[in-house]
C-alpha positions in Angstrom: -20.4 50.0 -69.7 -17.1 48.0 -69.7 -15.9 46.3 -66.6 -12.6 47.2 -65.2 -9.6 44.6 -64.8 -10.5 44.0 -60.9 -14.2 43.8 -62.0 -12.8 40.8 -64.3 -11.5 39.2 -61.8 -14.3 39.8 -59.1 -16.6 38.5 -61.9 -14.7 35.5 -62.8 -14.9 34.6 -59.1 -18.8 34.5 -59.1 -19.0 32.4 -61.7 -20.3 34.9 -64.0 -17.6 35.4 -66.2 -15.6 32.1 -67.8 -12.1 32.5 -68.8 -10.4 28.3 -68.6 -7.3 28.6 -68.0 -7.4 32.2 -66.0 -4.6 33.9 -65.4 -4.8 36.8 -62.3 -1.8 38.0 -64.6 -3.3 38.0 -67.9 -5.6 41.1 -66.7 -5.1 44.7 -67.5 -7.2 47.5 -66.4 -10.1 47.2 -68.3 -9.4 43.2 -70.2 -7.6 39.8 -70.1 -5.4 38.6 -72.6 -5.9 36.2 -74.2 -3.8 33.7 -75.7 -3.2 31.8 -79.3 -3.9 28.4 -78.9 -2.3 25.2 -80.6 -4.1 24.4 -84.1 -4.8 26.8 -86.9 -6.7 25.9 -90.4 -5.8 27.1 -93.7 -8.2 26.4 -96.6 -7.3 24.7 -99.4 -8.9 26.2 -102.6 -7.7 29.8 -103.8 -11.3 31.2 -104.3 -13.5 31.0 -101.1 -16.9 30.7 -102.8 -19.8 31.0 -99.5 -22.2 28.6 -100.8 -19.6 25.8 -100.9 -18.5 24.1 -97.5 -15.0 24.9 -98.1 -12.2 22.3 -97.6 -9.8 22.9 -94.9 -5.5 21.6 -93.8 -5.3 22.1 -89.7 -2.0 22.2 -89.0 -0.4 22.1 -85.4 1.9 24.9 -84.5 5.3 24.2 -83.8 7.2 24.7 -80.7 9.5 27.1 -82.8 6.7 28.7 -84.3 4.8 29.2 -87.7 5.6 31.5 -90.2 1.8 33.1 -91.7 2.2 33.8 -95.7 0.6 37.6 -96.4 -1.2 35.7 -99.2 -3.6 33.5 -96.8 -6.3 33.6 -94.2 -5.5 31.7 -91.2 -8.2 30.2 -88.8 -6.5 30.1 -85.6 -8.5 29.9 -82.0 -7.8 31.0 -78.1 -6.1 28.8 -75.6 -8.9 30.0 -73.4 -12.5 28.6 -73.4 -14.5 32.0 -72.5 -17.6 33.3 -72.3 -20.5 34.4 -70.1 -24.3 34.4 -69.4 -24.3 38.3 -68.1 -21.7 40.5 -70.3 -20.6 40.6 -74.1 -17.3 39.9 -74.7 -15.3 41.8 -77.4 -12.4 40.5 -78.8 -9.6 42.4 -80.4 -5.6 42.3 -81.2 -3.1 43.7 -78.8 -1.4 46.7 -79.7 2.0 44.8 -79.9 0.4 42.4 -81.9 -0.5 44.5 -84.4 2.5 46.6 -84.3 4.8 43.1 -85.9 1.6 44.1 -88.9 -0.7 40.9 -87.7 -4.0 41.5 -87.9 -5.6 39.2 -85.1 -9.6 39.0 -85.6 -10.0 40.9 -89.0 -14.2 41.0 -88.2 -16.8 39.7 -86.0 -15.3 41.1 -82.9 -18.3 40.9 -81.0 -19.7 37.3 -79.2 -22.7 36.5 -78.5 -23.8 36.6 -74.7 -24.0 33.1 -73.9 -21.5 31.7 -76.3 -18.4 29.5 -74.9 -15.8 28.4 -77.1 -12.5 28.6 -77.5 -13.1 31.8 -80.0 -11.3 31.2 -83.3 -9.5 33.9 -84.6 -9.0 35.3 -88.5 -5.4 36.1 -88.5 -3.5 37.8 -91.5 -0.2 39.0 -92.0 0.5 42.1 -94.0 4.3 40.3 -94.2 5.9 37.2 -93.5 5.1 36.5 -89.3 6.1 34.1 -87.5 3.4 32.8 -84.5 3.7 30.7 -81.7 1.6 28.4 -79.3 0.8 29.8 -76.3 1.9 33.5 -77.1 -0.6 36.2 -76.0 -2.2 37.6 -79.0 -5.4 39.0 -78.6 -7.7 41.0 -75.4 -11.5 40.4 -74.6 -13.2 42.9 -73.2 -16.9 42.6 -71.0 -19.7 45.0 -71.2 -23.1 44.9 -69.6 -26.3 44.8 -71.7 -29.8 46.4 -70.9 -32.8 44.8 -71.7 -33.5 41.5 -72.1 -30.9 38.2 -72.1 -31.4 35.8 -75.1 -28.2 33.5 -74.8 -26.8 32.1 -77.9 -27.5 28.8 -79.2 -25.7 29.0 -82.8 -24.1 26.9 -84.6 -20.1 27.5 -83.6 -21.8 26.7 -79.5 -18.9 24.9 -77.6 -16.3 25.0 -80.6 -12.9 23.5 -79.6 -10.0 24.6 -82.0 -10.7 27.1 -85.1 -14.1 26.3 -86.7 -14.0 27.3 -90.7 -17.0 29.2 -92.0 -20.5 27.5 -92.5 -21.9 30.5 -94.4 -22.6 28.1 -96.8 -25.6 26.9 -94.6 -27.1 29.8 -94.7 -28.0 29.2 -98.7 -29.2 25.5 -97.3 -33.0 27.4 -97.1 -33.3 30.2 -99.4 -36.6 31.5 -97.5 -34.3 32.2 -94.3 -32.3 34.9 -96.7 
């Protein structure tokens, strides 16, 4: 079940739903919008190989904006710190968003229960965009789980900015595969 825009706000009033800063006028009528926050990463080798911690540029967005090459990934992250011990956020692009051909979070839409972060974002351009600090870019959704609440204690816990991958942990212990 999804909670409703006043739910949102009832919720983030108990405590039980974390959105820093929150915005009354960032809700819709069933998520907030979210928006794109300062820094965004680039990597700097042309073939992403997963085993290999890969090398990253961060570079600050401009107050007059950032134009994305179609040719890259960018790692970009919220403005927001969000999350919540009692509902699962979704993330996703706004309509608008994807409308100027911006793909906001390409994968991994769902977050872990538990998780706070300012969420980073894989943004891709199927042209030339240009982005800016502070625009809204994305929406997060909460639904309610059944069963049993295991929170999440991964590795990306309390990330500040956009976090590149560490997949290339995951070949670290071969037995964990």
């Amino acid at each position: 079940m999804i909670l409703t825009g006043p739910e949102i706000i009832r919720q983030h009033g108990l405590g039980t739903i974390r959105i820093d800063p929150f915005n009354v006028d960032q809700v819709n009528p069933n998520s907030y919008n979210y928006r794109l926050g300062r820094t965004v990463k680039v990597y700097k080798n042309e073939v992403l190989d997963p085993k290999v911690k890969q090398p990253t540029v961060s570079i600050d967005i401009p107050d007059d904006g950032l134009v994305l090459d179609s040719a890259r990934i960018y790692l970009a992250h919220t403005e927001e710190v969000m999350g919540s011990d009692r509902f699962v956020p979704i993330i996703h692009g706004r309509s608008s968003t994807a409308r100027m051909g911006l793909f906001v979070h390409i994968t991994a839409d769902l977050i872990d229960i538990g998780s706070y972060n300012q969420w980073t974002l894989q943004l891709h351009a199927v042209q030339p965009v240009r982005i800016f600090r502070g625009m809204l870019i994305g929406q997060v959704t909460f639904w309610c789980v059944e069963g049993e609440i295991s929170l999440y204690a991964g590795r990306y816990q309390g990330a500040m900015g956009p976090r590149e991958s560490e997949s290339y942990r995951d070949f670290e212990n071969p037995e964990a595969m």
